[in-house]
C-alpha positions in Angstrom: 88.3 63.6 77.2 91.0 62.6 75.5 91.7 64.6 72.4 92.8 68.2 72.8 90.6 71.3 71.1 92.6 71.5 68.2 92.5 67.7 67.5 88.9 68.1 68.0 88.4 70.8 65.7 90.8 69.7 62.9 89.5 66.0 62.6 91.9 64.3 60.7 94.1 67.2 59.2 95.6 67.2 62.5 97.9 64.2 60.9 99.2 66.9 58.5 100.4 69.3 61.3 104.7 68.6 61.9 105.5 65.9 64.1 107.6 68.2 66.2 104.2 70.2 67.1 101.9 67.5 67.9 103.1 67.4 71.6 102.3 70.9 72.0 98.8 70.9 70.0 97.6 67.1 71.8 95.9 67.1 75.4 99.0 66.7 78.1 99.4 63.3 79.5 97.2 62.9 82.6 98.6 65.2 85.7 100.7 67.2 83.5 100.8 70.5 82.1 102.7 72.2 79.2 105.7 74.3 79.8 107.2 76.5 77.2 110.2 79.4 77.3 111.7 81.2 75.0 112.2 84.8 73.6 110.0 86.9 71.4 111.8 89.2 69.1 109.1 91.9 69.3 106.4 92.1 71.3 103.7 94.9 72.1 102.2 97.6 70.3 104.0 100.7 68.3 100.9 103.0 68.9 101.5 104.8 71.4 98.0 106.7 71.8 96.7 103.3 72.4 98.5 103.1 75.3 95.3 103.8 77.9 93.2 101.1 75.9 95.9 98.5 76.4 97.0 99.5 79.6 93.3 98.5 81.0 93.5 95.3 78.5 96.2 94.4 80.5 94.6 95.2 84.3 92.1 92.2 82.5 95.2 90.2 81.3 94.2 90.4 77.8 97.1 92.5 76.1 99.4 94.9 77.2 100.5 98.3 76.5 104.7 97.9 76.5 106.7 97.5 73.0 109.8 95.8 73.2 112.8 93.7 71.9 114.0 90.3 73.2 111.5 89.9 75.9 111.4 86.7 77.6 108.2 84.7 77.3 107.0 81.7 79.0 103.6 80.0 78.1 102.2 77.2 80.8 99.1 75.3 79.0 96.8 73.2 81.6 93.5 71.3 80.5 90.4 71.8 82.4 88.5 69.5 84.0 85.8 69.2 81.0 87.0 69.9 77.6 88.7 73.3 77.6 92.4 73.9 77.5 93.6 77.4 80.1 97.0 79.1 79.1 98.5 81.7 81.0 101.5 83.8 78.9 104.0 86.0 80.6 106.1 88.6 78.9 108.7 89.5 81.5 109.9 93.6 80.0 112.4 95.6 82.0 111.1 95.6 85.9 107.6 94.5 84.8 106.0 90.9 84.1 102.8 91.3 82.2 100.3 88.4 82.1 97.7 87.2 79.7 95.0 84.4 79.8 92.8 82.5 77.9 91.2 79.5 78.0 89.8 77.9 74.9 86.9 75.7 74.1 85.0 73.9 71.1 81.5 75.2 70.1 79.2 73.6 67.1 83.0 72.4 65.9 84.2 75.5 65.8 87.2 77.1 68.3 86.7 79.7 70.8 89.1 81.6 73.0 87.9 82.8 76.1 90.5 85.9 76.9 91.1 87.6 80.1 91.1 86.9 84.0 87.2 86.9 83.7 87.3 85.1 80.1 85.4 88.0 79.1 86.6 88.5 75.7 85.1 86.0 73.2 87.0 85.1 69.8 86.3 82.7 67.6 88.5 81.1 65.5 89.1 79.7 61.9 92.5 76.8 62.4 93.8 75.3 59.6 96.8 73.1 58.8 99.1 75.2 56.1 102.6 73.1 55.0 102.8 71.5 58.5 102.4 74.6 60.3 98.9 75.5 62.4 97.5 79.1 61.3 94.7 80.4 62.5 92.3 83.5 62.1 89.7 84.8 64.0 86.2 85.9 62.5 84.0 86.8 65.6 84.4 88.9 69.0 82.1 88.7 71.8 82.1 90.6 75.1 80.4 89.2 77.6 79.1 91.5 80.8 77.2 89.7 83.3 74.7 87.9 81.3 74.9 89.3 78.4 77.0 88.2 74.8 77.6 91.3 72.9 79.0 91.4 69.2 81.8 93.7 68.5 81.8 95.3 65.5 84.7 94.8 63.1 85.6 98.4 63.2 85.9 98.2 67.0 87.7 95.4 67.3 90.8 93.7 64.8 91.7 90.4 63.6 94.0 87.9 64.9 96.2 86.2 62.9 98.2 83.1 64.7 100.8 80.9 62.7 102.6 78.4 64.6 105.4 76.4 63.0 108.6 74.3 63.4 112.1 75.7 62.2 115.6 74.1 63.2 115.2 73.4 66.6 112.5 75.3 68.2 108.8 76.0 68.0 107.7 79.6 66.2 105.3 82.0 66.6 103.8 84.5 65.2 100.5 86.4 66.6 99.3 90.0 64.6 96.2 91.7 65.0 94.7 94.4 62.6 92.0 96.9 62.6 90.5 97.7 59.6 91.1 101.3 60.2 94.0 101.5 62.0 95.9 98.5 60.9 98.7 96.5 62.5 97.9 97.7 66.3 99.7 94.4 68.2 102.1 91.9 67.5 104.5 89.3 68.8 106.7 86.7 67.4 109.7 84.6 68.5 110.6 81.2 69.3 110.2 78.8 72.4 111.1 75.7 73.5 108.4 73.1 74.8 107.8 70.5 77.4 105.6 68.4 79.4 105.6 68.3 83.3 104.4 67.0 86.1 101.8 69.3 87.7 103.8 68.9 91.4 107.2 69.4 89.7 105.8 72.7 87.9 104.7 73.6 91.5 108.0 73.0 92.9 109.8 75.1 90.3 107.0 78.2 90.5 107.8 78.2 94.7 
């Protein structure tokens, strides 16, 4: 497998995405993974009677319950064996790191993210190339328990919104999702520098 998910499901728009995002969006070289820091302006949620939902999102590495300023984020992006693509996110706030996972994979052409240490949390996605930027929306949330695929109901879940673009000299990202009720319930945005390295040289630096 050589063409990542999102060259997979963008065909030949993914020529329109900026040439300073095409290393991050392509499949790693072979025995490499993707490496990216930075620092999010904001990150979290402002509600804070959601704070026992979130705090069990984040027990499954799915979201997290903290708001904050300036938080320090590092993103490390390894393809699987077949044709899925794994990240692992950590947002490192005051005395605490919290972690989230996915791992995403193409379905009848379309893109799925599998969230959570058990991938338990199904969304799929709509990605699109807008001005050389890659946006994305999601319009479907599974959960799966044991053998089972549930559908969420709008009202119980919210929408992602992802844009990820290029401005001056680093990578930026913006991630929102809304309930139709409640609206705006988690966000984060910043900026982040990327990179490609050697899978033995990423485990030297983690050790």
């Amino acid at each position: 497998m050589t063409d990542s998910v999102y060259q997979r499901v963008l065909g030949d728009d993914f020529a329109a995405l900026a040439p300073e995002l095409r290393s991050y969006f392509e499949r790693p070289p072979a025995g490499s993974v993707g490496v990216g820091t930075g620092v999010y302006e904001v990150a979290g949620s402002r509600h804070r009677w959601l704070r026992p939902v979130f705090t069990y999102l984040a027990w499954r590495h799915i979201l997290f319950p903290e708001y904050g300023t300036a938080i320090p984020f590092e993103v490390l992006n390894v393809p699987g064996p077949g044709d899925g693509l794994s990240a692992r996110r950590l947002f490192q706030f005051a005395g605490r790191t919290r972690i989230m996972e996915d791992t995403m994979h193409v379905i009848d052409g379309r893109l799925h993210d599998f969230l959570g240490r058990r991938r338990g949390l199904e969304v799929r996605l709509r990605v699109r190339i807008v001005d050389g930027a890659l946006a994305m929306q999601s319009d479907g949330v599974w959960l799966h328990l044991r053998r089972l695929r549930l559908p969420v109901p709008a009202v119980l879940s919210a929408r992602v919104t992802l844009t990820e673009c290029w401005d001056g000299d680093a990578q930026h990202v913006s991630v929102r999702m809304r309930n139709p009720l409640l609206g705006e319930i988690f966000e984060y945005r910043g900026s982040f520098t990327f990179r490609h390295a050697l899978t033995d040289e990423d485990a030297t630096n983690r050790s």
